[in-house]
C-alpha positions in Angstrom: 15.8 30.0 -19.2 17.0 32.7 -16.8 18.5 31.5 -14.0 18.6 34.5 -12.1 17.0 34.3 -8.6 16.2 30.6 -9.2 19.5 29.1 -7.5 19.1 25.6 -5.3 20.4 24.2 -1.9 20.9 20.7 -2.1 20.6 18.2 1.3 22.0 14.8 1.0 23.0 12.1 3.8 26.4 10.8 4.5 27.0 7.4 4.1 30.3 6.8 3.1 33.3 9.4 1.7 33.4 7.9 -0.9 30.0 8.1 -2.1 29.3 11.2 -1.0 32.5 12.3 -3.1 30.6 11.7 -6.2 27.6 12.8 -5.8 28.6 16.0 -4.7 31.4 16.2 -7.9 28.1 15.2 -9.7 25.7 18.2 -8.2 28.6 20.6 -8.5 28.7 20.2 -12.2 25.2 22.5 -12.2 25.6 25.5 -11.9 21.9 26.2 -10.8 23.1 24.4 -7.5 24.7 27.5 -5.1 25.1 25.5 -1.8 25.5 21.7 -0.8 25.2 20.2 2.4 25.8 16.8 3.6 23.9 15.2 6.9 25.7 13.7 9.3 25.1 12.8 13.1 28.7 12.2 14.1 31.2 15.2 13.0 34.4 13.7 14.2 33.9 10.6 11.2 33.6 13.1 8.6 35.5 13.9 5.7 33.9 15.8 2.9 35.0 16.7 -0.1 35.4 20.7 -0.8 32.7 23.0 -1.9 30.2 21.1 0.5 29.4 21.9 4.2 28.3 20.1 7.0 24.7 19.9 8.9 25.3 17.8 11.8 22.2 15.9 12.1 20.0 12.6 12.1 18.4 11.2 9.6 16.0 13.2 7.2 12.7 11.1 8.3 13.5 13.0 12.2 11.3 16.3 12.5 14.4 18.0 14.0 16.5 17.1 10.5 14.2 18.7 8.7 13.9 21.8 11.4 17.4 22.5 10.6 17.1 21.8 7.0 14.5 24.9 7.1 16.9 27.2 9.0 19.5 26.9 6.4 16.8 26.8 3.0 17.9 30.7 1.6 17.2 29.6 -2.0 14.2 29.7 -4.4 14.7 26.1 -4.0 15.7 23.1 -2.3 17.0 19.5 -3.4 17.0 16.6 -1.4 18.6 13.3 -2.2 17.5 10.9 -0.2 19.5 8.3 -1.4 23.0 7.3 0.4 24.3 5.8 -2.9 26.1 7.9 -5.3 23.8 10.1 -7.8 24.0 10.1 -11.7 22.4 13.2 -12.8 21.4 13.8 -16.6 22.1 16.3 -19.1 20.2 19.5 -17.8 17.8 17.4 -15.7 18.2 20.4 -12.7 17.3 23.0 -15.4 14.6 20.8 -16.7 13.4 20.5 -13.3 13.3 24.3 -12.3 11.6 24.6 -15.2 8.9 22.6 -14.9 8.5 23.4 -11.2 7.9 27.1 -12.0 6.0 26.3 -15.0 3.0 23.8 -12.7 3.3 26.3 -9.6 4.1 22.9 -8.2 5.2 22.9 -4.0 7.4 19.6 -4.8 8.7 18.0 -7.8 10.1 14.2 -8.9 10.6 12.9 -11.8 11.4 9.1 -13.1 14.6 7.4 -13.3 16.7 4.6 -14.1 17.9 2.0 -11.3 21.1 0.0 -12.2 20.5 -4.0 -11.5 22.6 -6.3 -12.2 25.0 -3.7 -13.6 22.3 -3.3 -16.4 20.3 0.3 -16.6 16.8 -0.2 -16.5 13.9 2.4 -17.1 12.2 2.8 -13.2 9.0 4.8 -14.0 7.1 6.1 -11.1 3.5 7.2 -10.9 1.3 10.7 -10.8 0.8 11.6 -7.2 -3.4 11.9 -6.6 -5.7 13.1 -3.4 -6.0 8.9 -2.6 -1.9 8.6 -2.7 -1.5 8.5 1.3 0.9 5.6 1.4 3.9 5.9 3.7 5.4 4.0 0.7 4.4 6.0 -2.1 7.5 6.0 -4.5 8.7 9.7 -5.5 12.3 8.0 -6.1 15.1 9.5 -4.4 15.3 12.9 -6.3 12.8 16.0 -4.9 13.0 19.1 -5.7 10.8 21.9 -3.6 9.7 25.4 -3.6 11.5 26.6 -0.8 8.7 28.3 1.0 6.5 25.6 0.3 8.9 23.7 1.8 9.4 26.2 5.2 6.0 27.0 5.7 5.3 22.9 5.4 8.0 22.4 7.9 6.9 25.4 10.4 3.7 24.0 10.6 5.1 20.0 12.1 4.4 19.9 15.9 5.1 16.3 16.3 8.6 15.2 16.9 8.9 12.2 14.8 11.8 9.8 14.2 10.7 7.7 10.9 7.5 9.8 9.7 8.8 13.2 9.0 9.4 13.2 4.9 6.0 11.5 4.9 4.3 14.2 7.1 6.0 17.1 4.8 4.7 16.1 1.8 1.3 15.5 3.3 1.4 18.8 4.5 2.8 20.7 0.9 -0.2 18.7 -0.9 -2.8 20.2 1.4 -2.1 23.6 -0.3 0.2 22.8 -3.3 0.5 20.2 -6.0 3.3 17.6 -6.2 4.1 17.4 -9.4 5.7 14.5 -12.1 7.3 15.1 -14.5 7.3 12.0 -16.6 10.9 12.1 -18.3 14.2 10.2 -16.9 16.5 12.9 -15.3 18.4 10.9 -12.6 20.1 7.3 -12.7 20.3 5.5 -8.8 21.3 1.9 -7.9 19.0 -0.9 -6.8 19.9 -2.5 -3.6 17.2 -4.1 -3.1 17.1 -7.1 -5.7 14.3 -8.8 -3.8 10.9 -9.9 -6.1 7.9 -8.0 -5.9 6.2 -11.0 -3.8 9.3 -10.7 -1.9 8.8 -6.5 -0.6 5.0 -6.9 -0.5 4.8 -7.3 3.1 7.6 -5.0 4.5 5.1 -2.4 5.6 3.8 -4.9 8.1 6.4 -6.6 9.4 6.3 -6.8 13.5 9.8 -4.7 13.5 8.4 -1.9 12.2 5.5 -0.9 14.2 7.0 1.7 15.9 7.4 2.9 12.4 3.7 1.9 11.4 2.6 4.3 14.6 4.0 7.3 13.5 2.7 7.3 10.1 -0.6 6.7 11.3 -0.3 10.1 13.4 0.9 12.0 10.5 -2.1 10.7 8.3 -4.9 10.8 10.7 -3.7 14.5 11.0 -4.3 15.0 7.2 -7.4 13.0 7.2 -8.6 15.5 9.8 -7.0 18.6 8.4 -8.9 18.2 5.1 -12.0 16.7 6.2 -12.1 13.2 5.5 -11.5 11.7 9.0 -14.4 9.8 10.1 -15.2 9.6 13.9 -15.4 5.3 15.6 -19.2 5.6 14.9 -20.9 2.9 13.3 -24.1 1.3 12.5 -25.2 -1.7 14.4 -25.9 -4.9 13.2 -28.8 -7.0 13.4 -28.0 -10.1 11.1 -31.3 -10.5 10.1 -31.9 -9.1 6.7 -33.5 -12.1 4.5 -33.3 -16.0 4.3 -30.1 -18.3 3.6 -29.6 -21.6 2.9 -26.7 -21.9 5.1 -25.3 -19.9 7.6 -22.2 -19.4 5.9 -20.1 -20.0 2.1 -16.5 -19.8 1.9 -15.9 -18.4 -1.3 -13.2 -19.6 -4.0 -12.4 -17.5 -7.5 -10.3 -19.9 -9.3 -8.4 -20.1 -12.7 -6.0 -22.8 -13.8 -4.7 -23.5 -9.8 -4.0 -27.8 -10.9 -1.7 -27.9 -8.4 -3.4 -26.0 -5.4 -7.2 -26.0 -5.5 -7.7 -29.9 -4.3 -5.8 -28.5 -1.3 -8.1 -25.4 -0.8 -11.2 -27.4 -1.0 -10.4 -30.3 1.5 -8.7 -27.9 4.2 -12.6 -26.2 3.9 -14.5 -29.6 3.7 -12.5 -30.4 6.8 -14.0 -27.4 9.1 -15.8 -28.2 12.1 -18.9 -26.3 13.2 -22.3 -26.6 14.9 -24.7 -24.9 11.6 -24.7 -25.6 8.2 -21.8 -24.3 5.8 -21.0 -24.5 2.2 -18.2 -23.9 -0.6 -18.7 -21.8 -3.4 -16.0 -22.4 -5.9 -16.4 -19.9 -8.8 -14.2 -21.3 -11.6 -13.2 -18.7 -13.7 -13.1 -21.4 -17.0 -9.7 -22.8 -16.6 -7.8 -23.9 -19.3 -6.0 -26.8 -17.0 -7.0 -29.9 -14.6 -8.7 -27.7 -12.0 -12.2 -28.2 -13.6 -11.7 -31.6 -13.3 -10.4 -31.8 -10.3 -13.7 -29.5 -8.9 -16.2 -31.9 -11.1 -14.5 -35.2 -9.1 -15.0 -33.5 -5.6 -18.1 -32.3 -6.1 -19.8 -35.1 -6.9 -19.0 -36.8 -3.3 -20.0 -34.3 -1.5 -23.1 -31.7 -2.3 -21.7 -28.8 0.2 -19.3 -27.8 -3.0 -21.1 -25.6 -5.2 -19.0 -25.7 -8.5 -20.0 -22.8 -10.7 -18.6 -21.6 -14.0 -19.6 -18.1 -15.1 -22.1 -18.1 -18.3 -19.6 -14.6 -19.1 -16.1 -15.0 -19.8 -15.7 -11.0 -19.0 -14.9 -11.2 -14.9 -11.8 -10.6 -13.1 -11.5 -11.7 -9.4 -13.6 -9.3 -8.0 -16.6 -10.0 -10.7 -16.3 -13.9 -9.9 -16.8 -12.8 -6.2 -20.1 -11.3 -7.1 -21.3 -14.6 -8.8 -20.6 -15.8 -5.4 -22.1 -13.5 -3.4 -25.2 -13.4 -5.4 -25.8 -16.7 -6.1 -29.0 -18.2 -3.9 -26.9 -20.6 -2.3 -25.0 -18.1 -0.7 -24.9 -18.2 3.3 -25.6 -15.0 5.2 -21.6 -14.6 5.5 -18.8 -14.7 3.2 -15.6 -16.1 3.6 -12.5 -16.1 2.1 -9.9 -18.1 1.0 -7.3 -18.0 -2.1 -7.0 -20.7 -4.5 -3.4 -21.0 -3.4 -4.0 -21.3 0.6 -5.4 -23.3 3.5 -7.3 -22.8 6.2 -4.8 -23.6 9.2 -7.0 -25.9 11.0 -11.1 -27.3 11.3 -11.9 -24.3 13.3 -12.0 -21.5 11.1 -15.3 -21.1 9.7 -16.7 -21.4 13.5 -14.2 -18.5 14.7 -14.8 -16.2 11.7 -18.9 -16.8 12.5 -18.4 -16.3 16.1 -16.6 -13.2 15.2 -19.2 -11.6 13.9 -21.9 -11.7 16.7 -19.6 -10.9 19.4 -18.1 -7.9 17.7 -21.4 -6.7 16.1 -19.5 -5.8 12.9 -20.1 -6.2 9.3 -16.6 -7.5 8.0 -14.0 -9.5 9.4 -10.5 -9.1 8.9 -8.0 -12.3 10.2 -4.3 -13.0 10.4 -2.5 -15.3 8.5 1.0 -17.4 8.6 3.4 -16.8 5.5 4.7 -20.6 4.4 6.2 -21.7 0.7 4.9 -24.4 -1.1 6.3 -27.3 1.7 3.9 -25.2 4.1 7.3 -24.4 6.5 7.4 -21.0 7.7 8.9 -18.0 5.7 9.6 -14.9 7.0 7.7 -12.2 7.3 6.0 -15.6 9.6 2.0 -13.9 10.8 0.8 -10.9 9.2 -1.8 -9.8 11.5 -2.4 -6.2 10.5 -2.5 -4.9 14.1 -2.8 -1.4 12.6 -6.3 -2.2 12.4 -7.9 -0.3 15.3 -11.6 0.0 16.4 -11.2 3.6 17.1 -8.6 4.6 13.6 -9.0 1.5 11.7 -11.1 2.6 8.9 -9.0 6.2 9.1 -5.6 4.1 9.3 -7.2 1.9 6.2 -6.5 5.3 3.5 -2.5 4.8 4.6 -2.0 1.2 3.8 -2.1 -0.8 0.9 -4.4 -3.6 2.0 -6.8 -4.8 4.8 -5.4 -8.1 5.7 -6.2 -11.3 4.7 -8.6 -13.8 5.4 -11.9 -11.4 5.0 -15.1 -12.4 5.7 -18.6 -10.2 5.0 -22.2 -9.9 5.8 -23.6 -11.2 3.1 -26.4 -8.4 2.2 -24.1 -5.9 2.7 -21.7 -6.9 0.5 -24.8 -7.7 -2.1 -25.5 -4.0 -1.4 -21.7 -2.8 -2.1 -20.7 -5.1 -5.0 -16.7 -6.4 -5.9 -14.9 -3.8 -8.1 -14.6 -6.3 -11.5 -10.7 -6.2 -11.2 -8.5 -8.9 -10.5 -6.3 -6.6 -8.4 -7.2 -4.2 -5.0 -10.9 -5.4 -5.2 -10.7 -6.0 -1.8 -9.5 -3.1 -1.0 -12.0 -1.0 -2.8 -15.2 -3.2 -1.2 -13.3 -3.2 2.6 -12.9 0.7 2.1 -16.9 1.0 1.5 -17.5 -1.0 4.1 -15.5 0.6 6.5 -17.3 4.0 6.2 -20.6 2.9 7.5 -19.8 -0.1 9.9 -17.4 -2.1 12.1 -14.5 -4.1 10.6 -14.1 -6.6 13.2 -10.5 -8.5 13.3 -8.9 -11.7 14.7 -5.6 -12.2 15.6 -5.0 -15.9 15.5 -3.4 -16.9 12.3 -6.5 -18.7 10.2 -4.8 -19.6 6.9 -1.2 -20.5 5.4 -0.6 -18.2 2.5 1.5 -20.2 0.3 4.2 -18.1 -1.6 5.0 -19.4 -5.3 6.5 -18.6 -7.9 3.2 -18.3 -9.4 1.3 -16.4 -7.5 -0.2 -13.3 -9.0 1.5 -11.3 -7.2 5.0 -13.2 -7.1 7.4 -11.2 -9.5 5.8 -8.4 -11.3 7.6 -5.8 -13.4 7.6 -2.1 -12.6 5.0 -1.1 -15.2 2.7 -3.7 -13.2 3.5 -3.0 -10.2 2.4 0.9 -11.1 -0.2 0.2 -12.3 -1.4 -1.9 -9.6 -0.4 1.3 -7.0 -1.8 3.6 -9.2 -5.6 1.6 -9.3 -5.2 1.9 -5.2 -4.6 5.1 -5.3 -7.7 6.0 -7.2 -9.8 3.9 -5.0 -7.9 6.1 -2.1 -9.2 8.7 -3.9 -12.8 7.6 -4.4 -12.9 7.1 -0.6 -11.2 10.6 0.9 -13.8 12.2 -1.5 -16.8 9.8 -0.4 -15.8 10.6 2.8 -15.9 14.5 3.3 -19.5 14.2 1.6 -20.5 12.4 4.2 -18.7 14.6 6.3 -20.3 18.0 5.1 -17.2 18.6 3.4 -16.9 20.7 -0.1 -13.6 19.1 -2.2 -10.2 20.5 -1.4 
């Protein structure tokens, strides 16, 4: 490969001497890599190893860090490590990376990598970026290597000062015109620091502390969403709530499989509710293997408002047992929802969620919920109540995040319209995203269930392959929606 003309700068933040030390011994090892320069805010701390400079700075998610990031770029191309822990680089991974770069005419480039847990190496794959991959918290590792004009021209173009959301808003910004690219090979080796379970990181993005946070990414992606035409104006259809004949005014709805030790729980806390119509439970169970059959067949038979039903196909993930639900004729004219693992909070619930929908004219319902463990005392993140959901950006805001909140509830004949996604995972994102385009998601903010985290939950400790795979699926559904959406909008696709 000719390295002529293809030399890189490299950005990295300081964290300690130490640290920085051997990344830097690590990067100067390359000789593809011409200048080095470490970020820090307060020169007087400073001490930095030689052949490296200093770009006194914040941090690299501030517009103005990247500003003077772009007044220094006089390369072909530009590294950032965005990690503060030392960097283990591979044999001719910067090489590799050039290469592939130029070969894919790619604005920005990652690759996967191994994380050290434990003091064990372990293989940290990461996934192909797509249109639908808008997550603040999409996972490019620490590693990104970028065309430098890409990069500039990106960077000339922000006109928002922001504090947290600037990496997100440059890489929004390169794939309006230019591809991000992964390469699937492991150049890089990085430390994990954070040892926390999957179940464990699932609700970082909305935890009350970071809404500050949570507001500036929305900016930066209702800017995209408008820039390449799949914003969608607060314009909805109205409901009239009288499409067809129900039995009862409203079914909560159950999928269950092999939940022994949880479903009696579920049941009674919706047996329990209060209201002034006629309400039923539909408990699809997804032939279990354990006692929960059993336990459905005792309950039922004391009291008719359970509806115990066992698929005749053996073929349906979560989202298909929700469709046995939805269509089955005892269905009420809305649909409510609670896990297998959770409670409603108190006998109120059914009555709010119903209210709900008449006084907000909308044709899904999105609540807040307390996070307990298994004794049903309080854990931390404590109520998730999603208060990114907006009436005027909600179903825009809806493309950033990774979920809609938890309990939902649905008109029944539009969901019968939609149908559940036959997965077992994002389902409910998929079916709240087609709701969203054409009506109202309505929202309450008083906690209406306990989500009970377990050790087995679904969701609990997954590995990284699942976890992909799992992020990847959401980001096709993303992607399915952003194109959905600039039809609708007149749009042709990007």
């Amino acid at each position: 490969m000719n390295l002529q003309n293809k030399k890189i700068i490299c950005f990295l933040p300081y964290y300690t001497a130490e640290n920085v030390a051997e990344t830097v011994k690590m990067l100067q090892a390359f000789e593809e890599i011409e200048d080095i320069f470490v970020i820090h805010h307060n020169v007087p701390e400073v001490v930095l190893p030689e052949g490296c400079r200093l770009l006194t700075a914040g941090k690299m998610t501030q517009t103005q860090t990247l500003k003077k990031i772009a007044s220094l770029v006089d390369t072909s191309y530009t590294l950032l490590y965005t990690a503060t822990l030392p960097l283990q680089l591979g044999a001719y991974s910067i090489e590799r990376m050039l290469q592939v770069i130029d070969d894919t005419d790619s604005g920005m480039l990652y690759a996967d990598r191994y994380k050290i847990k434990d003091g064990t190496s372990q293989p940290c794959p990461v996934i192909d970026y797509q249109e639908g991959s808008l997550r603040d918290d999409f996972d490019f590792g620490s590693l990104l290597l970028f065309r430098s004009d890409a990069l500039k021209e990106a960077i000339a173009e922000m006109d928002t000062e922001y504090e947290a959301a600037a990496l997100y808003d440059l890489r929004l910004k390169i794939s309006k015109t230019r591809r991000l690219f992964h390469l699937q090979e492991f150049l890089y080796t990085e430390l994990e620091t954070d040892s926390r379970k999957s179940g464990e990181k699932l609700f970082d993005y909305v935890d009350p502390k970071n809404r500050q946070v949570q507001i500036e990414m929305e900016q930066a992606c209702t800017r995209y969403l408008k820039d390449t035409g799949a914003w969608m104006k607060p314009e909805f259809a109205d409901m009239e709530f009288s499409a067809g004949v129900f039995p009862v005014e409203a079914s909560v709805i159950i999928p269950v499989r092999n939940r022994e030790k949880t479903i009696e729980d579920a049941v009674r806390s919706v047996l329990m509710q209060e209201t002034d119509f006629s309400f039923n439970l539909i408990v699809v169970d997804n032939h279990s293997t354990d006692k929960t059959t059993e336990i459905l067949n005792s309950i039922a038979r004391t009291d008719k408002r359970l509806i115990h039903v066992v698929p005749g196909r053996k073929d349906l993930g979560i989202g298909g047992c929700w469709n046995e639900a939805v269509m089955h004729p005892q269905c009420g004219k809305f649909a409510i929802q609670l896990d297998s693992d959770d409670l409603y909070i108190d006998k109120k619930v059914i009555r709010n969620v119903v209210d709900a929908f008449y006084k907000q004219n909308c044709a899904m319902i999105v609540g807040t919920y307390k996070m307990v463990n298994f004794k049903l005392e309080d854990i931390p993140p404590g109520i998730i109540d999603h208060r990114e959901w907006t009436p005027d950006n909600g179903r825009n805001n809806a493309l950033r995040i990774n979920g809609l909140g938890a309990p939902r509830a649905f008109y029944t004949p539009v969901l019968r319209a939609i149908k559940i996604p036959n997965t077992s995972y994002g389902e409910d994102y998929a079916v709240g995203l087609a709701v969203s385009r054409n009506y109202q998601i309505g929202r309450i903010y008083e906690p209406l269930y306990l989500c009970r985290r377990w050790d087995d939950n679904s969701d609990a400790s997954l590995d990284v392959n699942k976890t992909n795979m799992h992020n990847f699926y959401k980001d096709k559904i993303r992607t399915i929606e952003i194109l959905a959406r600039r039809r609708m909008n007149g749009q042709t696709d990007q």
